[in-house]
FIROTI-468405 format. One record per atom (N, C-alpha, C): residue number from 1; residue in one letter; x, y, z. Coordinates in pm, 1 decimal, decimal comma. Example, Ala and Ser with C-alpha at 12.3 -4.5 7.8 and 13.67 -1.06 7.14 Angstrom:
BEGIN
1; A; 1319,0; -569,0; 780,0
1; A; 1230,0; -450,0; 780,0
1; A; 1320,0; -330,0; 780,0
2; S; 1285,0; -225,0; 708,0
2; S; 1367,0; -106,0; 714,0
2; S; 1290,0; 3,0; 787,0
***
This chain:
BEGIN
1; X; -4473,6; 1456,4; 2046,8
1; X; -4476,3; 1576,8; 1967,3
1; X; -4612,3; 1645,1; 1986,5
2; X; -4617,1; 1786,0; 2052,7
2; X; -4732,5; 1834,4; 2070,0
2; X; -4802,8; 1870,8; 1951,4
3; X; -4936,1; 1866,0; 1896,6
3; X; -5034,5; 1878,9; 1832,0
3; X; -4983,4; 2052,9; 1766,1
4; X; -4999,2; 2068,1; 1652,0
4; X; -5001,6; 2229,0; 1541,9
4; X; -5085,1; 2297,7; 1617,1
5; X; -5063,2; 2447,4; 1620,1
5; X; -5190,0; 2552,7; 1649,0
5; X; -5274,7; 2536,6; 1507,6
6; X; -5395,4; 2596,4; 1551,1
6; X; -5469,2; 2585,2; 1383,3
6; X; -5518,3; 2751,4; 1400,9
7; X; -5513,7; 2821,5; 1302,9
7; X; -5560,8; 2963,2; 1259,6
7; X; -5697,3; 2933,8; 1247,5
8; X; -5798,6; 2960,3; 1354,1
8; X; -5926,7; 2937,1; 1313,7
8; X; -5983,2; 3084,7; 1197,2
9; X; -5976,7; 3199,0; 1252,9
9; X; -6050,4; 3296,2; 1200,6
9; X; -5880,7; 3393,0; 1166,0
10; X; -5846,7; 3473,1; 1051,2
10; X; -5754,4; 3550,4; 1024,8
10; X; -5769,8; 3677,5; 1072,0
11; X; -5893,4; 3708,3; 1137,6
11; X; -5932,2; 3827,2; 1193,0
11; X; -6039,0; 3801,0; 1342,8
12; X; -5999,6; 3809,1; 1440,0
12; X; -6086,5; 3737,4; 1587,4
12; X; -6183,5; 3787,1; 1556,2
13; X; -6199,9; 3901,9; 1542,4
13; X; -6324,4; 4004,3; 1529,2
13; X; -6448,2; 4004,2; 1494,0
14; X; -6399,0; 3881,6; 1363,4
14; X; -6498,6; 3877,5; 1277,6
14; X; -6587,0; 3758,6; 1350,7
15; X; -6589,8; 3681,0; 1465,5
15; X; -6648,8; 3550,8; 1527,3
15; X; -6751,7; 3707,8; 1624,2
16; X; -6866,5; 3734,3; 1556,7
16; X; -6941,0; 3821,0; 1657,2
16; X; -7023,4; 3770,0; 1736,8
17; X; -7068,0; 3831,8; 1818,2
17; X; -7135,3; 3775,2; 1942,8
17; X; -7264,4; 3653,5; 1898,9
18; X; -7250,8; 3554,2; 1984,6
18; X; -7355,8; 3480,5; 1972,4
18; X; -7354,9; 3416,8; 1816,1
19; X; -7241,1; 3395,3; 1783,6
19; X; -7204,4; 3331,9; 1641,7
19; X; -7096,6; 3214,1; 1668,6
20; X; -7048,2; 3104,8; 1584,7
20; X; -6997,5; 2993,6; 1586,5
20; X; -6987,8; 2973,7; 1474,3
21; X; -6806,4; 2960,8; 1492,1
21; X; -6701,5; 2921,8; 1365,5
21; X; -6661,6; 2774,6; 1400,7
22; X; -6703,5; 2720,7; 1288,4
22; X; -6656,0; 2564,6; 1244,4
22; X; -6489,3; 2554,8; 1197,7
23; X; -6443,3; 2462,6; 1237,1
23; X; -6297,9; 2429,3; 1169,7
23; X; -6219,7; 2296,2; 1272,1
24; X; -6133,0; 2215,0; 1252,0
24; X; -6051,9; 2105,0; 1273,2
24; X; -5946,7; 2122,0; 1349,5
25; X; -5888,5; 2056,4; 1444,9
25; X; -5779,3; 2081,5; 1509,1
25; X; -5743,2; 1937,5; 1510,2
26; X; -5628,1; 1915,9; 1552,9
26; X; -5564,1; 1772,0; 1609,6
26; X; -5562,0; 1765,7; 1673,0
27; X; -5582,4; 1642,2; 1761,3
27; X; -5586,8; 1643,7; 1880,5
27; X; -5480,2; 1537,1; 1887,0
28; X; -5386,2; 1456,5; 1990,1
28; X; -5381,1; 1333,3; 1998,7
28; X; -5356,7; 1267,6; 1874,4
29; X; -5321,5; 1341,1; 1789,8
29; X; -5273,9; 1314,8; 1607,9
29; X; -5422,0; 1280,6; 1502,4
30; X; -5555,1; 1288,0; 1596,2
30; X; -5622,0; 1215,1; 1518,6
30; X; -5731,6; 1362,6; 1499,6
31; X; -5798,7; 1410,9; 1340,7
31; X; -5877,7; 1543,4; 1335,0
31; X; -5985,9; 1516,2; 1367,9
32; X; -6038,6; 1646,0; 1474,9
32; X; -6186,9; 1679,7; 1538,6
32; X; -6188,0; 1766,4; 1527,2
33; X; -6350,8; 1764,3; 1457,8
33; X; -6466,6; 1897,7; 1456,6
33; X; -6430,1; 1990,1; 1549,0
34; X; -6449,1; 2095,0; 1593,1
34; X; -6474,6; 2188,9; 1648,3
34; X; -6528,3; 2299,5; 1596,3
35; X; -6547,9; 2390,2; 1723,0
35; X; -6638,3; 2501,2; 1716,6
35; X; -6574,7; 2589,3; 1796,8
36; X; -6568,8; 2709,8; 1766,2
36; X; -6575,3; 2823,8; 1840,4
36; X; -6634,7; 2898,5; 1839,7
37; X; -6691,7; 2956,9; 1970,1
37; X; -6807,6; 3112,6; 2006,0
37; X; -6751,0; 3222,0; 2084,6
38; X; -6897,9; 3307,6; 2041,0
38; X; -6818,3; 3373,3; 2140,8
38; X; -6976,3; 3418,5; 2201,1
39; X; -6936,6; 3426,9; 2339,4
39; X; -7047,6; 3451,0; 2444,9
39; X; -7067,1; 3557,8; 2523,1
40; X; -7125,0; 3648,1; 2553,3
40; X; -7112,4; 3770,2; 2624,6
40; X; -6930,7; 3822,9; 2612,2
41; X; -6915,0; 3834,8; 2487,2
41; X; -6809,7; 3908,7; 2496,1
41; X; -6652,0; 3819,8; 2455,2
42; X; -6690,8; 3701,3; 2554,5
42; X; -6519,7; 3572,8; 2571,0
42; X; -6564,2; 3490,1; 2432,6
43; X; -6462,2; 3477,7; 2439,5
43; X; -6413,9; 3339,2; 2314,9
43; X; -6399,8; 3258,3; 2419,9
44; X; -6465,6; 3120,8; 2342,9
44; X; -6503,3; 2968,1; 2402,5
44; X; -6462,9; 2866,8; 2253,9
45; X; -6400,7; 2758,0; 2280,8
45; X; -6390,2; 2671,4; 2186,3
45; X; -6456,2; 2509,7; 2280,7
46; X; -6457,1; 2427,4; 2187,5
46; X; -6502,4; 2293,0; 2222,1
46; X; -6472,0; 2169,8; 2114,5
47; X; -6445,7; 2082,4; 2107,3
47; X; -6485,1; 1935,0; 2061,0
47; X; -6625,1; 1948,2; 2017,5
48; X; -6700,7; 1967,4; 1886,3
48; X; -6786,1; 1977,8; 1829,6
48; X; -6851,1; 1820,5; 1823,5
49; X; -6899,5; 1806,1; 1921,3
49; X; -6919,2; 1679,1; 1976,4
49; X; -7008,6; 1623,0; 2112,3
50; X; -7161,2; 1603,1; 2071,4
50; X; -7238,6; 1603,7; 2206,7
50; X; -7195,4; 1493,3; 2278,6
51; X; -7234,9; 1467,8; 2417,9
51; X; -7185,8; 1389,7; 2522,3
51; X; -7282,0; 1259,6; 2508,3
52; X; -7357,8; 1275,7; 2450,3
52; X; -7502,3; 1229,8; 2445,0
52; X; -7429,0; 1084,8; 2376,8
53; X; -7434,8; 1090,3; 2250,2
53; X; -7417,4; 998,9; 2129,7
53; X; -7324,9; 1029,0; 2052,2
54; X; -7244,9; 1118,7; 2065,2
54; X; -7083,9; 1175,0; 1991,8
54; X; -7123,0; 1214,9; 1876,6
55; X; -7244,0; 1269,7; 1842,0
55; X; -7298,8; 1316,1; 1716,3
55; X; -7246,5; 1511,4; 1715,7
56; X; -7211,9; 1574,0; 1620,8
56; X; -7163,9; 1685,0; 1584,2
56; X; -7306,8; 1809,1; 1669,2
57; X; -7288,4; 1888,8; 1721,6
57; X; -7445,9; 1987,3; 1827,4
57; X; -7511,8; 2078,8; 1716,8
58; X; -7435,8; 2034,9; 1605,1
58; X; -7480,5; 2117,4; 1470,3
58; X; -7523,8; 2029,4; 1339,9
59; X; -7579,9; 2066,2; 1250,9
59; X; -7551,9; 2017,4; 1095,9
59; X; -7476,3; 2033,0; 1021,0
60; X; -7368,6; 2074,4; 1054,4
60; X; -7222,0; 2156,5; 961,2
60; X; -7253,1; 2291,1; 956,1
61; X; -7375,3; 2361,6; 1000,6
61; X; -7390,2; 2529,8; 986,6
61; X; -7363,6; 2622,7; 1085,8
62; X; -7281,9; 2548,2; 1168,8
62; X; -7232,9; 2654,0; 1319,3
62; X; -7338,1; 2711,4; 1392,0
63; X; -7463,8; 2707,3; 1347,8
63; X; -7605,5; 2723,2; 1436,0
63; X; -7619,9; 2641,7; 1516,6
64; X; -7570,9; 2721,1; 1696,2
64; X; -7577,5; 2627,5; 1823,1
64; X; -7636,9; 2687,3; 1918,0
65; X; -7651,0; 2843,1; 1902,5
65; X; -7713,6; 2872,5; 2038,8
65; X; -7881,6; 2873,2; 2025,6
66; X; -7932,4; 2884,6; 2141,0
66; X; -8066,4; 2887,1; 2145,6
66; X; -8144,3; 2988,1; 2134,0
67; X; -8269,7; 2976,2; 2135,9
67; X; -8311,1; 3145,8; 2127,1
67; X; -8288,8; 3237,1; 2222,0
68; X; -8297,9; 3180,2; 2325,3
68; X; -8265,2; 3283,5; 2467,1
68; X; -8135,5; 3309,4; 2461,1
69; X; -8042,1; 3275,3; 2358,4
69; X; -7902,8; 3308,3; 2365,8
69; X; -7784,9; 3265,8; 2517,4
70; X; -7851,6; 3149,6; 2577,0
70; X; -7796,9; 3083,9; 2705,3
70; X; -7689,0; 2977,8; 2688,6
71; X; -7742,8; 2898,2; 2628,8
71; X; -7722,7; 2768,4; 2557,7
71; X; -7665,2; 2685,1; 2407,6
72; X; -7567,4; 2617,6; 2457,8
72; X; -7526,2; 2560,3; 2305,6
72; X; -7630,7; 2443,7; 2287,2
73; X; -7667,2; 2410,9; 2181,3
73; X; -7813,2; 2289,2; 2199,0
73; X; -7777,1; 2200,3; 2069,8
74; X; -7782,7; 2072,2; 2078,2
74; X; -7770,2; 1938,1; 1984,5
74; X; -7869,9; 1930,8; 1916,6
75; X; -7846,0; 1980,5; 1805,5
75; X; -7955,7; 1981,5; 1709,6
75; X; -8019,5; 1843,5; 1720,2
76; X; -8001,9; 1760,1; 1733,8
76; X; -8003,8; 1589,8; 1776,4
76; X; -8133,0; 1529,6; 1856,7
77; X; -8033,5; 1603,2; 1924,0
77; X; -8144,5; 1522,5; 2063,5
77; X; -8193,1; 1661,2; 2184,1
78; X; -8120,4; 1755,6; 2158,8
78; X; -8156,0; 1908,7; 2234,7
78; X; -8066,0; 1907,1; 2360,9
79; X; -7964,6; 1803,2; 2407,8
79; X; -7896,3; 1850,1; 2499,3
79; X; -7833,0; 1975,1; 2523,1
80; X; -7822,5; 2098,4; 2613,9
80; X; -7830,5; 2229,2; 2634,5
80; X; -7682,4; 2188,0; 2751,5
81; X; -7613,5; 2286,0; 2685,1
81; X; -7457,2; 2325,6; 2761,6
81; X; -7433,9; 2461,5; 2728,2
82; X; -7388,3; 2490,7; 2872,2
82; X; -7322,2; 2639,5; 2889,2
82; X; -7197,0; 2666,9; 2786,1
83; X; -7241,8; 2771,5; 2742,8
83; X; -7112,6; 2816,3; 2634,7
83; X; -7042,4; 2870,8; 2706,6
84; X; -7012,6; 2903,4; 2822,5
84; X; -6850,5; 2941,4; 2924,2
84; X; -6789,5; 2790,7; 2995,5
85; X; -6868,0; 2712,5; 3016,4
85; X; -6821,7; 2575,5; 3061,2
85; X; -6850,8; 2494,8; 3058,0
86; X; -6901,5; 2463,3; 2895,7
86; X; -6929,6; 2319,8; 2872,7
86; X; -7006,2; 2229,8; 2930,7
87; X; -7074,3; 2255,5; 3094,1
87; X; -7135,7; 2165,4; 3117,3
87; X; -7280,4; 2160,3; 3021,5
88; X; -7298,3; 2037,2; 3032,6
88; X; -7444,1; 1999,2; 3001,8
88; X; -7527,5; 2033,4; 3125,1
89; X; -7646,3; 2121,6; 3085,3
89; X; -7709,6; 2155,8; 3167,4
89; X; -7871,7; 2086,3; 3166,0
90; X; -7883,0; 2033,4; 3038,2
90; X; -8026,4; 1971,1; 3044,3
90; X; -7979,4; 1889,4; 2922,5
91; X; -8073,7; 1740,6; 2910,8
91; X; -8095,5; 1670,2; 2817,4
91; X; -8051,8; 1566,1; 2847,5
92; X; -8042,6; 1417,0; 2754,8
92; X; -7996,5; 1304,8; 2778,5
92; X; -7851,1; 1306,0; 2883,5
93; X; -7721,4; 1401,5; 2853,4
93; X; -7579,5; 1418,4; 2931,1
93; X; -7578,4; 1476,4; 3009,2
94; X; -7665,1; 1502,0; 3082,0
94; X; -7711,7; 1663,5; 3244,8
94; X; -7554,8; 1551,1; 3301,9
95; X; -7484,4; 1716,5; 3343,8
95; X; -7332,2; 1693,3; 3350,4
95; X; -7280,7; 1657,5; 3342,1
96; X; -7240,8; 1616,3; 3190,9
96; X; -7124,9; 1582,9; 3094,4
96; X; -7052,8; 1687,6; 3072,8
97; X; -6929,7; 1710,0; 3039,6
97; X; -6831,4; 1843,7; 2920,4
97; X; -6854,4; 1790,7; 2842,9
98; X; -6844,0; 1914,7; 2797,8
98; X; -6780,9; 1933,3; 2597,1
98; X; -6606,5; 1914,3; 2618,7
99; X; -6528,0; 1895,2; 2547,1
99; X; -6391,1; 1843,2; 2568,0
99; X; -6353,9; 1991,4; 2523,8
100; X; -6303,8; 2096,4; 2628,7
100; X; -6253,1; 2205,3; 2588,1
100; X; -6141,7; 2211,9; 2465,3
101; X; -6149,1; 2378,9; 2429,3
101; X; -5978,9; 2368,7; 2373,3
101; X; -5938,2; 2536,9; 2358,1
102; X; -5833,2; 2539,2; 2388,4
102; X; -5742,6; 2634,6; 2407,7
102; X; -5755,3; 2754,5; 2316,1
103; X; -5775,9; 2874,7; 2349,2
103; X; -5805,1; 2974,4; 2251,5
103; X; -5721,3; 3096,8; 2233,2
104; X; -5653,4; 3148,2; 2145,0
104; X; -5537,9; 3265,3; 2149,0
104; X; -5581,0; 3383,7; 2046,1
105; X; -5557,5; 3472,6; 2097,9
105; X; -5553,1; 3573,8; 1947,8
105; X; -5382,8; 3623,3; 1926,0
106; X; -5354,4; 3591,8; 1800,8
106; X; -5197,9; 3603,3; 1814,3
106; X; -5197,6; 3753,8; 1649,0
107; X; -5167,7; 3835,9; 1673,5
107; X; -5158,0; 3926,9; 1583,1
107; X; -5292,8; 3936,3; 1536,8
108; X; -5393,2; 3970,6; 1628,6
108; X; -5537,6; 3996,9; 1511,8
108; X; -5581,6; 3880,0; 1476,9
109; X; -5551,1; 3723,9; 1515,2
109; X; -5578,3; 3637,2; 1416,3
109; X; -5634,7; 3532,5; 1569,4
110; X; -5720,9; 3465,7; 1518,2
110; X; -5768,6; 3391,6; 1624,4
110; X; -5726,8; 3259,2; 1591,4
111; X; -5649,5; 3154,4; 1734,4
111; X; -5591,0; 2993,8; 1703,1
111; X; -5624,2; 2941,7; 1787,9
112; X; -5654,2; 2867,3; 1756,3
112; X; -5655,4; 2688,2; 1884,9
112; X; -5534,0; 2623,0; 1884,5
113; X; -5485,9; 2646,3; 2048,9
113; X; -5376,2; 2580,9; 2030,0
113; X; -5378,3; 2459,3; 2107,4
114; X; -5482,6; 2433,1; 2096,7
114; X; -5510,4; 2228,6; 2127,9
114; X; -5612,7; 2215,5; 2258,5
115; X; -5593,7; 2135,3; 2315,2
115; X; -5690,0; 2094,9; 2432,6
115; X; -5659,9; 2257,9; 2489,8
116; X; -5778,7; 2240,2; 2606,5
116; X; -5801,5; 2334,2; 2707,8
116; X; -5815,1; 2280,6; 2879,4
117; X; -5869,9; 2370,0; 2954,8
117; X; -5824,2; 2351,0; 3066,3
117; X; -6013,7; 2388,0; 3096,5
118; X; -6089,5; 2283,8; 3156,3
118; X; -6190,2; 2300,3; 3193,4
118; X; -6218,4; 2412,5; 3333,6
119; X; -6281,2; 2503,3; 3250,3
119; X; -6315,0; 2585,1; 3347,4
119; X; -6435,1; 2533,6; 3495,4
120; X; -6409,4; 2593,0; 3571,1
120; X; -6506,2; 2534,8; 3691,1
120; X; -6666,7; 2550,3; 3652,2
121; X; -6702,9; 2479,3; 3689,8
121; X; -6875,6; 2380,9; 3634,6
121; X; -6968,7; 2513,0; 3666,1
122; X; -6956,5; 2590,8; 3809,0
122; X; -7047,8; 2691,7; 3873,0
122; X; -6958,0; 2857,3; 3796,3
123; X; -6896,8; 2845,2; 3705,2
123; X; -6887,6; 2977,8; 3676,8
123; X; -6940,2; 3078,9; 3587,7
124; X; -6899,5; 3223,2; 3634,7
124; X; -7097,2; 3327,2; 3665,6
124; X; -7027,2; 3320,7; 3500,2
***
């Protein structure tokens, strides 16, 4: 039985640039953190979950990017991943993923509809 969509945001719109919405999905029947951003424009979701030590890249306050606005960063330990593809780009996991997940806007309303499909490691 495939995993529920989850209604992250009731309005996409409102996830503005360089911001990150917290909320739960199922995965595999069992609930994970996640996060969604949005980055120059695209919506990105992830497994709210560093590669490092499986510790959450936040404190529960959806504050992930960095100042240069490049980077999602582990409040933790500072491991730095691309918010278009998850790789880890610096820190303890230098190329690890984030465990993607699937992103829709269905009537104005933004959902995760479960895992995702890892985008390629070198993309602009």
């Amino acid at each position: 039985m495939p995993d529920p969509p989850v209604r992250v945001l009731p309005d996409a719109r409102r996830l503005g640039e360089l911001r990150a919405v917290r909320f739960v999905v199922t995965l595999g029947g069992a609930a994970e953190d996640a996060l969604a951003v949005r980055w120059r424009g695209a919506l990105h979701a992830w497994v709210n979950r560093c590669r490092h030590q499986g510790l959450p890249l936040d404190f529960g306050d959806g504050h992930v990017f960095d100042e240069a606005a490049d980077a999602l960063v582990c409040c933790h330990h500072g491991a730095r991943y691309r918010p278009d593809t998850g790789v880890c780009v610096a820190g303890p996991c230098r190329g690890a993923r984030l465990t993607p997940l699937a992103l829709e806007v269905r009537d104005g309303a933004l959902w995760c509809t479960g895992r995702g499909s890892s985008p390629p490691a070198d993309a602009p």
